[in-house]
C-alpha positions in Angstrom: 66.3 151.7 84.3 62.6 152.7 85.3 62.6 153.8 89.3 60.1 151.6 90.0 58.6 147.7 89.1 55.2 147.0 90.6 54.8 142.9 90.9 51.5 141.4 90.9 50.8 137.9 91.4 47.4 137.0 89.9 45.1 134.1 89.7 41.8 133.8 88.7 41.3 137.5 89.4 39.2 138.6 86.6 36.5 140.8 88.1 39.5 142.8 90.0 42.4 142.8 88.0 41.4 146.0 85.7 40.6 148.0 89.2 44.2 146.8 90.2 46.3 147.6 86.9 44.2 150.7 86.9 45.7 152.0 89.9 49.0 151.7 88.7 49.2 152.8 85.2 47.1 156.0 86.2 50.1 156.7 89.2 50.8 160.4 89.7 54.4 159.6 89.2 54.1 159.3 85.0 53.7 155.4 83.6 57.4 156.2 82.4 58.9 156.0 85.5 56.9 152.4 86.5 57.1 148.8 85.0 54.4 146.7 86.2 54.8 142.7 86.3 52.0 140.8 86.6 52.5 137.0 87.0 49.8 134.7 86.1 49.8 131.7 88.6 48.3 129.7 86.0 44.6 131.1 86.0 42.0 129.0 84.1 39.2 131.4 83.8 39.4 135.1 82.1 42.2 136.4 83.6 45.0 135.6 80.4 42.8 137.4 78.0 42.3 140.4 80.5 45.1 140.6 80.9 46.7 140.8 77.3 44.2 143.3 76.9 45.2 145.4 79.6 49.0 145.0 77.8 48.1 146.1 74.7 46.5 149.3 75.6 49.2 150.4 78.0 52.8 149.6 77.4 54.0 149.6 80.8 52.5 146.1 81.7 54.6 143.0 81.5 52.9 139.9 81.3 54.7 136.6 82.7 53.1 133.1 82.8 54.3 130.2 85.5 52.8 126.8 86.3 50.2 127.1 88.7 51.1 126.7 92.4 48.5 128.0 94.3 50.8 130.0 96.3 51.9 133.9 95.6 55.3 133.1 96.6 56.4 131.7 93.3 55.0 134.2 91.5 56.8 137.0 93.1 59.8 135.5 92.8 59.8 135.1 89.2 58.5 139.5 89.4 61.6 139.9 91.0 63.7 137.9 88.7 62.5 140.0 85.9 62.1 143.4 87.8 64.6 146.4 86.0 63.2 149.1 88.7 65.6 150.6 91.4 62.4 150.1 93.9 60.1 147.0 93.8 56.7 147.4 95.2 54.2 144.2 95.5 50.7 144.8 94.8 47.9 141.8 95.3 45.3 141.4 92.2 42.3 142.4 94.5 43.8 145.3 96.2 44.8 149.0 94.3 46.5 151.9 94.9 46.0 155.8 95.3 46.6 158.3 93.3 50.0 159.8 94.9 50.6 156.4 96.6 54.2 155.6 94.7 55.3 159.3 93.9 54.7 160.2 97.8 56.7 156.6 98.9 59.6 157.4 96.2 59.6 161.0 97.0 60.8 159.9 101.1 62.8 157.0 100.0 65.0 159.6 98.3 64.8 162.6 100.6 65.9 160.3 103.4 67.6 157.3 102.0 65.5 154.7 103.5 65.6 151.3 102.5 62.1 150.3 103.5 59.1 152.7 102.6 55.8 151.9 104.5 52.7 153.4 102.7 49.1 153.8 104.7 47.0 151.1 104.5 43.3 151.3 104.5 41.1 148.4 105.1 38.0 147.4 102.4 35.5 145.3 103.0 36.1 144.4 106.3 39.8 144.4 106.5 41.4 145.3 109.7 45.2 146.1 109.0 47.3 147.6 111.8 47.5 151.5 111.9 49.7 152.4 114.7 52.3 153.3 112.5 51.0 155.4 110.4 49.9 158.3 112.8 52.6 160.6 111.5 54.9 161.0 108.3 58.5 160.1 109.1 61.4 160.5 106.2 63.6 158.2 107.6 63.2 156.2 111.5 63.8 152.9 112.7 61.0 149.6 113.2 60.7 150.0 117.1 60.0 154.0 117.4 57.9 154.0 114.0 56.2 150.8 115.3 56.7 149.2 111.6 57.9 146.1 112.7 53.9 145.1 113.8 53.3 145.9 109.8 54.3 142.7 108.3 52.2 142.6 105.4 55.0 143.1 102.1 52.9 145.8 100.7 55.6 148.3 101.0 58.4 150.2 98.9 61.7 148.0 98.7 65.2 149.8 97.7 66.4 146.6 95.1 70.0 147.3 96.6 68.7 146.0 99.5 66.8 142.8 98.2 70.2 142.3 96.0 72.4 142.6 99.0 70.6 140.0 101.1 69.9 137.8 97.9 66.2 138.0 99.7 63.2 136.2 98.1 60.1 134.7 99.3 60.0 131.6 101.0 58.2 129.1 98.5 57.8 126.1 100.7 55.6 128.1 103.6 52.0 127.3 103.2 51.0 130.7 104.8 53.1 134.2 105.9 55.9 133.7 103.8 55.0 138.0 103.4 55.9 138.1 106.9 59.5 135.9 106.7 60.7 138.1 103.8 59.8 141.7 105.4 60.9 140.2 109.1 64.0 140.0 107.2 64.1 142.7 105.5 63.5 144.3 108.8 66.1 143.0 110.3 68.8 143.8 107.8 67.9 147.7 108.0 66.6 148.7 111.1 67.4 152.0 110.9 66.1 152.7 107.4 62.6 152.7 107.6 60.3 155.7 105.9 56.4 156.4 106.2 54.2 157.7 104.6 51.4 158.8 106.4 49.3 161.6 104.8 47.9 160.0 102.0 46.1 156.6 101.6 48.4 154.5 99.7 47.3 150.8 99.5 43.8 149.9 99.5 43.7 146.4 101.0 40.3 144.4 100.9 39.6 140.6 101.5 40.6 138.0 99.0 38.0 136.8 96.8 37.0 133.4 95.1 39.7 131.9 93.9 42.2 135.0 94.5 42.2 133.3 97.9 43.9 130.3 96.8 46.7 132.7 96.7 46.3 134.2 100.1 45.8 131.8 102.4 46.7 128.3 102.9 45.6 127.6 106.5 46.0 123.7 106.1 49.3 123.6 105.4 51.4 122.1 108.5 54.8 124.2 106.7 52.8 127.3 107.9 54.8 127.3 111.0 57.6 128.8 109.0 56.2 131.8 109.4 56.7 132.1 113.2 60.0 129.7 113.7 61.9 131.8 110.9 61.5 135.3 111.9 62.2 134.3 115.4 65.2 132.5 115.0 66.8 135.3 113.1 65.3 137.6 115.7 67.7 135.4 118.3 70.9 135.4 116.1 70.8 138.7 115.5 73.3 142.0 117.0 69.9 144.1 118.1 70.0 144.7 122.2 67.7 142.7 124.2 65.2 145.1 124.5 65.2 145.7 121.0 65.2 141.4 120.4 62.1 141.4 123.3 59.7 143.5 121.3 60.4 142.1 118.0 59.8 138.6 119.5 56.2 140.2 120.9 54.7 140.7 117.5 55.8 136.8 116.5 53.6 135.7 119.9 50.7 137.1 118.6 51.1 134.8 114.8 51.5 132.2 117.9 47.6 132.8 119.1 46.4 132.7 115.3 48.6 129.4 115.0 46.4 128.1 117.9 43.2 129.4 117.4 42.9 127.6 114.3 45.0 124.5 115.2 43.5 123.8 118.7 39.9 122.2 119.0 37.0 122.9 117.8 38.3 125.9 116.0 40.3 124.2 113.4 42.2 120.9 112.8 44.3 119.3 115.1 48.1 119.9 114.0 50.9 117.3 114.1 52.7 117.4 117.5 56.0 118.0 115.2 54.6 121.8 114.2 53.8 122.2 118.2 57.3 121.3 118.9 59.0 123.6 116.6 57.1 126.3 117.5 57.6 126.0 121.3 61.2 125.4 120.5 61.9 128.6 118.7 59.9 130.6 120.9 61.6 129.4 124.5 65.3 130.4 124.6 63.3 133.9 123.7 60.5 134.0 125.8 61.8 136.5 128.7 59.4 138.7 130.4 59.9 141.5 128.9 58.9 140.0 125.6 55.6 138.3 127.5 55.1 142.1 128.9 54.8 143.4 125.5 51.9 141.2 124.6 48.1 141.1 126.8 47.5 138.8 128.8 45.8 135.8 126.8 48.8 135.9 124.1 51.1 135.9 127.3 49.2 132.9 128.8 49.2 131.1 125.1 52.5 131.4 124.4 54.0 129.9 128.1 51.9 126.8 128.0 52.8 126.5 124.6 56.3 126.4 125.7 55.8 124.0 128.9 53.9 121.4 125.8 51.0 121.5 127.9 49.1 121.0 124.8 46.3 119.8 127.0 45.7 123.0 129.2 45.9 124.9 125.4 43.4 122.4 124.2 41.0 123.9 127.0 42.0 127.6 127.0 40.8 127.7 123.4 37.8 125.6 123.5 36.2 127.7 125.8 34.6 131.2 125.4 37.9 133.0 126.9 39.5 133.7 123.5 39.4 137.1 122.9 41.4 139.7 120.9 41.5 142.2 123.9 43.1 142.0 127.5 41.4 140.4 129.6 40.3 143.0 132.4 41.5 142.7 136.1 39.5 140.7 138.4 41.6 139.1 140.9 43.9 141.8 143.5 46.7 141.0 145.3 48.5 143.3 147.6 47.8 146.1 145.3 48.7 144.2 142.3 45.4 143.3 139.8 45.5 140.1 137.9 43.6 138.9 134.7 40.6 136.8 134.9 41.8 134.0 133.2 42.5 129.8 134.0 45.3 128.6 135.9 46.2 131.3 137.9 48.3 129.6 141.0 47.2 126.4 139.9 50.4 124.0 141.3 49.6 121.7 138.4 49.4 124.6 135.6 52.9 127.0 137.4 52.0 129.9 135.1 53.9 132.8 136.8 52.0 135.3 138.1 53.9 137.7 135.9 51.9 136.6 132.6 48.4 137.6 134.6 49.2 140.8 135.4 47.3 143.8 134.4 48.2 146.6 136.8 49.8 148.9 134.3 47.3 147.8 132.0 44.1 148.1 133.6 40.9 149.2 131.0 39.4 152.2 131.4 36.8 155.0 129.9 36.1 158.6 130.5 34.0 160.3 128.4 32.0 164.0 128.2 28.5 165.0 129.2 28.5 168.9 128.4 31.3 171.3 127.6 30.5 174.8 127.8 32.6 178.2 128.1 31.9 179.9 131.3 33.8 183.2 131.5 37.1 182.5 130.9 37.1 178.7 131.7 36.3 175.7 130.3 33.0 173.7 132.3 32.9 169.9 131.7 31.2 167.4 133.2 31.4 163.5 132.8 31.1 159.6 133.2 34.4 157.5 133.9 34.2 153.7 134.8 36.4 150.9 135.3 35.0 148.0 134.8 35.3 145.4 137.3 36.4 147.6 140.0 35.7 149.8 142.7 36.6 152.9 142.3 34.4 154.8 145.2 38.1 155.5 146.7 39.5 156.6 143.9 40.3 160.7 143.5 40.9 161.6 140.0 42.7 164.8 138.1 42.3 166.1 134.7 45.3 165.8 133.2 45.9 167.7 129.8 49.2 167.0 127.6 50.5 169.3 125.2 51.5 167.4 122.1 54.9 167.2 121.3 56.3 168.4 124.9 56.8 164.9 126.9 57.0 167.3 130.2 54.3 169.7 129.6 51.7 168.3 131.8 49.1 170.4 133.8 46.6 168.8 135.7 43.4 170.6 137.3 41.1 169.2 140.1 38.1 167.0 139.5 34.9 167.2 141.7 32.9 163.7 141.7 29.1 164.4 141.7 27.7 160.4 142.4 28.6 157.0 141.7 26.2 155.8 139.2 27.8 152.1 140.5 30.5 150.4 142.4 33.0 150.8 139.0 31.7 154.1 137.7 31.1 157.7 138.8 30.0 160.9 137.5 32.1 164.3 137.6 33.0 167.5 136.9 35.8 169.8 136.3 36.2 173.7 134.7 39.3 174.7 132.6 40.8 178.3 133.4 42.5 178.9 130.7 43.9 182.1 132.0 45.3 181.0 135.1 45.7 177.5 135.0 49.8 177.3 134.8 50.7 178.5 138.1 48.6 181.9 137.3 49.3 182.2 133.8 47.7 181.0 130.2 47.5 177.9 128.9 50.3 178.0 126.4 49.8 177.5 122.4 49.8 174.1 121.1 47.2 171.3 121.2 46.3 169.8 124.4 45.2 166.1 124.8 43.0 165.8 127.9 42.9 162.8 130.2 41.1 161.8 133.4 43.8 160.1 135.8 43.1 158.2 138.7 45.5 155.4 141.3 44.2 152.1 142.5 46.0 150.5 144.4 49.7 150.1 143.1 47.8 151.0 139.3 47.3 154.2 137.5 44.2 154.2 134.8 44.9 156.9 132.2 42.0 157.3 130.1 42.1 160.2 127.3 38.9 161.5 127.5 36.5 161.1 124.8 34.4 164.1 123.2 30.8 162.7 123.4 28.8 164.6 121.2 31.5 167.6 121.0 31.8 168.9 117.8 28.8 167.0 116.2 26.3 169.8 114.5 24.2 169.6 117.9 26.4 170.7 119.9 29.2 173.1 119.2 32.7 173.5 120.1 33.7 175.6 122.8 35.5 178.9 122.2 37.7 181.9 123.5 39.2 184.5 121.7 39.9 187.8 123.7 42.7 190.6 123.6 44.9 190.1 126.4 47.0 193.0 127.9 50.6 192.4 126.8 50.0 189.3 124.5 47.0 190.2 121.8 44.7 188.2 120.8 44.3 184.8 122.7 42.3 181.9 121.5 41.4 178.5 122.7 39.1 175.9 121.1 37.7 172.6 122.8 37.4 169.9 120.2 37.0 166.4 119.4 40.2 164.7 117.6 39.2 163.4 113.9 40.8 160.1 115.2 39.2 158.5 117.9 36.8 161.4 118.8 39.0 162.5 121.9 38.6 165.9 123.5 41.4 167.9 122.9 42.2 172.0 123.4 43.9 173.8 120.4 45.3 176.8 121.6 46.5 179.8 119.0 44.6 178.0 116.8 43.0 175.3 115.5 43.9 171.6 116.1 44.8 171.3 112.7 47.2 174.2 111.5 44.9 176.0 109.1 46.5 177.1 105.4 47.5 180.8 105.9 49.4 183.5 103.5 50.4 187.1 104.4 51.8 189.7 102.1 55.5 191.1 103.3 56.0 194.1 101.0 55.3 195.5 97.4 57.9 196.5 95.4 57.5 199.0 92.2 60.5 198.4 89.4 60.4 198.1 85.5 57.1 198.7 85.5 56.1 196.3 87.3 54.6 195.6 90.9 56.7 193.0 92.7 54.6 191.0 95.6 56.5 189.4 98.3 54.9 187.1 101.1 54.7 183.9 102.7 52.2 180.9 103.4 52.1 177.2 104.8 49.6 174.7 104.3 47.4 172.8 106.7 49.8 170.2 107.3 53.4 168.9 106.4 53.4 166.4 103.6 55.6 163.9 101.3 54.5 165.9 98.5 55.6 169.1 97.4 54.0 172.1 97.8 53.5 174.6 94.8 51.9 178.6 95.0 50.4 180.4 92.6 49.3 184.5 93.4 46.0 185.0 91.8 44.2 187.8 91.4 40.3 187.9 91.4 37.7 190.4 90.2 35.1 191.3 92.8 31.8 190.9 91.3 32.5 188.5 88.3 34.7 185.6 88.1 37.3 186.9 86.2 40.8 186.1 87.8 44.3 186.4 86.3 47.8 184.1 87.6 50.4 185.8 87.9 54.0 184.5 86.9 54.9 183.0 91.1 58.1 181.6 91.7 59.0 180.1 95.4 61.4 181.5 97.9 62.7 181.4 101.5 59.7 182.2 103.9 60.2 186.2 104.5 61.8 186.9 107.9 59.5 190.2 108.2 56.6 187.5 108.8 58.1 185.5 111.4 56.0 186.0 114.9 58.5 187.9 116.6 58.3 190.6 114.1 54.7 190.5 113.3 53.9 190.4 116.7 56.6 193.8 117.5 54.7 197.2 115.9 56.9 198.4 113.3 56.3 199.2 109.4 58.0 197.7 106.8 60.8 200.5 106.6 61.8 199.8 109.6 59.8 200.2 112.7 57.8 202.5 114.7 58.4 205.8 116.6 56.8 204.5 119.8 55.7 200.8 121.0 52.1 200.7 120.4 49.8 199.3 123.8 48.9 196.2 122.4 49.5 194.3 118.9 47.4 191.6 116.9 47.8 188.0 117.7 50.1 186.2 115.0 50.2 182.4 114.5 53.2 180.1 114.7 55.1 179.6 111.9 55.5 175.8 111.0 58.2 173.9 109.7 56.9 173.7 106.3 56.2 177.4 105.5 56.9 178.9 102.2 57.7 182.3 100.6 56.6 183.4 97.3 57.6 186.0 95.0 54.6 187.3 91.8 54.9 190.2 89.6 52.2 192.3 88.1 53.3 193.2 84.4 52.1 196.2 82.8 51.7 193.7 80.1 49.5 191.8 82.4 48.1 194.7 83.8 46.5 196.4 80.6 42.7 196.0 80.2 42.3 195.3 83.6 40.2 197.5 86.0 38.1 197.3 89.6 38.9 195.9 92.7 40.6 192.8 92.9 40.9 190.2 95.8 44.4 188.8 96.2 44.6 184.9 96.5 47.2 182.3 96.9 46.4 179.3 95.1 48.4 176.2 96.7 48.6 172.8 94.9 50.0 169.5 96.7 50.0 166.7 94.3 46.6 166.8 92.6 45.0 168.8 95.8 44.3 172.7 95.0 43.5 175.3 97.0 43.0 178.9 97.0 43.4 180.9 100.4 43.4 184.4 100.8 46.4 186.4 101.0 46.1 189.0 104.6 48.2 191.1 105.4 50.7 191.0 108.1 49.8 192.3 111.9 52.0 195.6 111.6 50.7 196.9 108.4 48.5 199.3 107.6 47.3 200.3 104.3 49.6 203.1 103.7 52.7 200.5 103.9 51.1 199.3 100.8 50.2 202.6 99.2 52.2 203.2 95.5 54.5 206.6 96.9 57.0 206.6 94.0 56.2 207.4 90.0 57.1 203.9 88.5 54.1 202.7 91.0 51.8 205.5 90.2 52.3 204.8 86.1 51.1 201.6 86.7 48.0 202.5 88.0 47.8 199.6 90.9 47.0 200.6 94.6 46.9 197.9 97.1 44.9 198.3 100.1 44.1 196.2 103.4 40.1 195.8 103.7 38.9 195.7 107.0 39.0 191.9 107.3 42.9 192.3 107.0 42.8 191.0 103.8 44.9 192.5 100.8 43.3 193.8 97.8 44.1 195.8 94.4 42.4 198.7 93.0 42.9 198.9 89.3 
């Protein structure tokens, strides 16, 4: 059995169906280990011969044939029919995959056990898919903390237990979204069992092309209701809590305002007052306000009149120039409440509850940088914040910076506003002191998000700031690195967040965990010289991480690999000890004054073990560097190997006769880097 089957529904895909193949027989995984169906739906132009062509060259591809139903349903079904994989992934004929994609989704699906594996999605072409859940890698969570239940599209890794257990295949009478009625249930049969990949792009997903549409979309089919009526029906019967039930039911609201937008009016045809009705019935006994708080205020708006059949009210909201894809910002107050600016509000003949316009823990808002400069030991910033469509002239605001991964470490610092530069915007300032700004003490290590904060009325606007031109090759970051008495070396940097371009504060370091590796020890035996040490890559990943020590000539670009196997990261390197002075046979006379900084150790770390040979060693003379060279997947890179913040170069120094005979004498340069003299 191979682990995986890849099904591809194609039709008339001939310009795209090479790119997509491609992609899959070229997997990082091994083509042994993949089958991949493609289903024809019938295609009339090149596609069959382009596809036989493909088969013949690489033995992996199955080829399957149906009558042609316009619909990718069918086709599916018949790749699962025929699957032998213990996973099935579904790929579309215009869309392909990275490199790593399947052996990084396969690789958490058996660390972790999950059922479900969600791989990034990146957008071509225009594409918009939904990102939220893909900010962080996660080896096994649930749909409402991983957000994966708003990631409906079925290009994901299913375990085939699963798909056998619930006897699950696509639905083939919907015109449109039957995708979203077989992962909905999917979903809802394994909650718990969800996996994501995050640190690779996995799925390349662009916009359906001539007829490769007819395959994609079928927006004039009245069954296309299915999609919202099925998933929420089975949202209602099943054991989740409420809660849980109210946010699921959120995502289907939002398929309710597509529904609409292209039923209602002008923007589409007119549907049958059958698919209204079975919509609207589906959607009331689930409708609670919890589930309409989860949604903005236009989808909450749709969905109740939808539900009251005031088909005529929904007939004007969507023929007018109010539908928009964002909330709708505040412009009616009420006793401290703020309300959207939308139709109907307290109309007796509408009685849309107040609840459905109401924005007050919701309210838009932007803050963003001027300048950002080091002054001493602080941080100077100065600003713009607005809220549009309000005053804000009463309004006092505080910085508020969030360390990441600590839901109580908040520390705010005072803002001073310099002028209103108009009734719902202002200008300010406000300095950093990185030294003193906990109660008298440092800011600690971490990253730290920053925010402006401010209170209207009964509403808080939280808007992270954004970094302006921080960062860009204009203007650089601010930085502070300075020995402090009875902590070392402290350093702080002031940047702008690759996503999103938010100002953040990477203390100890930069945002981003930079690759590091530090020698431990040397050891002299058989002739050989025995390295011991420890590293970590930028960032924790699905795929594993392999070391190799290398050693390069200074001067040419001669290098040598020496035989590396992995081990437990050394304890002698762990912050606590490099940060105490003591040698590596066991510890100093006297505490020293002050001692180097040292960074944290993550997670992920590594130790590695390499032997010089004499073998290896012969012929070889000069100074040589010492590098690490780490491979992730198909990634390599070298980083230098230092050495740790209690050695010295006589630690390293060859004291015994086996060491001498071999002629090696390891040294720290005065970088702190490790080197060999040959």
């Amino acid at each position: 059995m191979v682990d995986i089957s890849v099904i591809v529904p194609v039709y008339n895909a001939e310009t795209t169906i090479e790119r997509c193949v491609t992609s899959v027989v070229r997997q990082s995984i091994g083509a042994d280990r993949i089958e991949l169906l493609v289903v024809d739906d019938g295609s009339i132009d090149a596609t069959p011969a382009e596809l036989n062509r493909l088969a013949a060259l690489h033995p992996m591809i199955t080829v399957l044939t149906i009558d042609h139903r316009g619909k990718p349903a069918a086709a599916r079904n018949t790749g699962i029919e025929h699957a032998r994989g213990r996973y099935l992934y579904f790929l579309d004929a215009d869309d392909w995959l990275g490199e790593e994609a399947l052996e990084r989704m396969l690789t958490l699906a058996e660390r972790g056990g999950a059922d479900i594996v969600l791989g990034k999605i990146v957008g071509v072409g225009g594409r918009r898919p939904a990102t939220s859940m893909f900010r962080e890698t996660v080896t096994l969570g649930n749909i409402f903390d991983t957000h994966a239940y708003r990631n409906q599209v079925v290009f994901k890794l299913f375990r085939r237990a699963l798909i056998d257990r619930l006897d699950l295949r696509f639905d083939e009478e919907a015109g449109y979204g039957e995708d979203i009625i077989f992962v909905s249930t999917a979903y809802l049969a394994a909650p718990e069992s969800i996996a994501i990949v995050a640190d690779h792009d996995c799925y390349y997903w662009t916009r359906a092309q001539g007829d490769q549409q007819e395959l994609s979309r079928t927006y004039e089919a009245p069954q296309r209701v299915t999609n919202i009526v099925e998933p929420v029906r089975r949202i209602q019967e099943s054991g989740l809590a409420q809660a849980q039930r109210d946010v699921l039911v959120s995502r289907h609201i939002k398929d309710v305002v597509g529904f609409l937008r292209r039923w209602v009016g002008v923007q589409g045809v007119p549907a049958a007052e059958s698919a209204f009705d079975r919509i609207a019935t589906a959607l009331s006994p689930v409708l609670t306000d919890a589930a309409l708080l989860e949604c903005d205020p236009f989808e909450r708006l749709s969905a109740v009149l939808l539900t009251k059949r005031r088909r005529d009210l929904l007939a004007e909201l969507y023929t007018t120039e109010l539908v928009s894809e964002r909330p709708t910002q505040a412009k009616f107050s009420s006793a401290g409440r703020f309300y959207a600016d939308l139709p109907y509000l307290r109309d007796p003949d509408a009685e849309v509850p107040d609840l459905v316009y109401d924005v007050t823990d919701s309210l838009d808002a932007h803050a963003a940088l001027e300048s950002a400069f080091r002054d001493e030991e602080d941080f100077a910033l100065t600003g713009r914040a607005e809220v549009p469509g309000l005053p804000i002239r009463d309004v006092e605001f505080h910085l508020s910076l969030t360390r990441r991964g600590g839901a109580d470490d908040e520390v705010e610092l005072p803002v001073t506003t310099l002028s209103y530069a108009g009734f719902d915007a202002l200008t300010w300032r406000a300095r950093i002191p990185l030294t003193t700004c906990v109660e008298g003490s440092i800011l600690p290590p971490g990253v730290w998000d920053a925010a402006l904060v401010g209170r209207i009325g009964e509403a808080t606007v939280r808007p992270r700031l954004h970094g302006g031109d921080l960062g860009s090759h204009r203007v650089p970051t601010p930085q502070y690195a300075e020995p402090l008495p009875g902590y070392g070396m402290y350093e702080a940097e002031l940047y702008s967040t690759a996503r999103g371009h938010y100002a953040a504060i990477g203390v100890a370091g930069r945002h981003r965990t930079p690759a590091r590796a530090y020698l431990a020890g040397v050891t002299w035996e058989d002739g050989s010289a025995r390295f011991v040490g420890g590293a970590w890559s930028g960032r924790d990943s699905t795929m594993p991480l392999a070391a190799t020590l290398v050693l390069s000539q200074r001067g040419t670009r001669s290098e040598i690999e020496l035989p590396t196997t992995l081990a437990p990261f050394p304890t002698l390197l762990d912050p606590p000890a490099a940060r105490a002075p003591q040698s590596l046979d066991g510890g100093a006379d006297a505490p020293a004054p002050e001692t180097l900084w040292a960074p944290p150790v993550p997670d992920w770390a590594i130790g590695f073990t390499a032997s010089l040979t004499s073998e290896l060693r012969e012929g070889l003379d000069g100074t040589w560097d010492v590098y690490l060279r780490l491979r992730r997947g198909r990634g390599l890179r070298d980083i230098r190997v230092a050495a740790p913040t209690y050695a010295t170069s006589t630690d390293l120094e060859p004291l015994t006769r086996k060491a001498k005979a071999l002629h090696c004498s390891p040294y720290i340069t005065d970088k702190r880097n490790v080197s060999l003299r040959l």
